[in-house]
C-alpha positions in Angstrom: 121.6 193.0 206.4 123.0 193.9 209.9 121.8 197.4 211.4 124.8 198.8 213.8 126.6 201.7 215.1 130.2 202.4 215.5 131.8 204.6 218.1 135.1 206.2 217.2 137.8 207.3 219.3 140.1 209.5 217.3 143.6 211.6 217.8 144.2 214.9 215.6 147.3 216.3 215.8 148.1 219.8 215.4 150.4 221.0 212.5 151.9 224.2 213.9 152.7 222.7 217.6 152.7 219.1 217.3 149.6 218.5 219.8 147.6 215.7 220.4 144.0 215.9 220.7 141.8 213.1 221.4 138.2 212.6 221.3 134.7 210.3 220.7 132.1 210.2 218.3 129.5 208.5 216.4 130.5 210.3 213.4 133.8 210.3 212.9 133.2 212.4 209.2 131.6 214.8 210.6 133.2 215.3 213.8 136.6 216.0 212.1 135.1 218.2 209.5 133.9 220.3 213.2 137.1 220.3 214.5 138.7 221.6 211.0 136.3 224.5 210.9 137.2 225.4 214.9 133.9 224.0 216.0 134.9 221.5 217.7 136.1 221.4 221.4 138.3 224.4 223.1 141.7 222.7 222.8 140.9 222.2 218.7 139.0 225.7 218.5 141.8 227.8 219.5 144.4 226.3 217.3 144.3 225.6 213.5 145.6 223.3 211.6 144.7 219.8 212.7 144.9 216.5 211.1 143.2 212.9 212.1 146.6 210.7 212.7 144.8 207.8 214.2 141.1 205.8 214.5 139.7 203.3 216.5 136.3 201.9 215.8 133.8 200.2 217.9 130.3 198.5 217.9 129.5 199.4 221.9 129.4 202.7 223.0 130.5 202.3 226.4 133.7 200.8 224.8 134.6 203.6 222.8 133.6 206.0 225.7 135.8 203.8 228.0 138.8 204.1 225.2 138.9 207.4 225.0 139.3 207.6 228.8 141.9 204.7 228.9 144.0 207.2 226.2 143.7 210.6 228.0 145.3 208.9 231.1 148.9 208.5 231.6 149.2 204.9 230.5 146.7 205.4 227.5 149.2 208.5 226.7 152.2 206.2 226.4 150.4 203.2 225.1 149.7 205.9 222.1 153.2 207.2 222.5 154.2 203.7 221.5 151.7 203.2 218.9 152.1 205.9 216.4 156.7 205.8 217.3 157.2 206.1 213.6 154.3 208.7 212.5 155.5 211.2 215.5 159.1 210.6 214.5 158.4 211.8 211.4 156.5 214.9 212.6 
């Protein structure tokens, strides 16, 4: 049986505003259920309402860590942009 990891990089979005959150974990479960009860980080504790919209999972750590990055910058912003075009439509 194969003993790994995975690192998650993860978007929430907001319900009464629309915004996007992103963040990194190694328990992607958890770390939502966090965020959800405003214990997770400032952005996510001073607004209610969020929702995970989109995953990514990874067996490297430095990957994940290097995604989340990649997606808080300005290309990783429209890269996501273009991603999720029908979900945000729809919000």
């Amino acid at each position: 049986m194969y003993n790994f990891s995975m690192y998650y990089v993860y978007v929430l979005q907001c319900d009464a505003d629309g915004t996007l959150y992103i963040g990194y974990s190694a328990d992607l479960k958890t770390r939502v259920a966090d965020h959800l009860k405003g214990k997770g980080g400032r952005t996510t504790m001073l607004k209610k309402g969020w929702r995970l919209i989109y995953y990514e999972a990874y067996l490297n750590k430095n990957d994940a860590t290097g995604r989340e990055k990649f997606l808080k910058s300005g290309s990783g912003w429209r890269y996501l942009k273009k991603q999720l075009t029908n979900y945000l439509a729809k919000s």
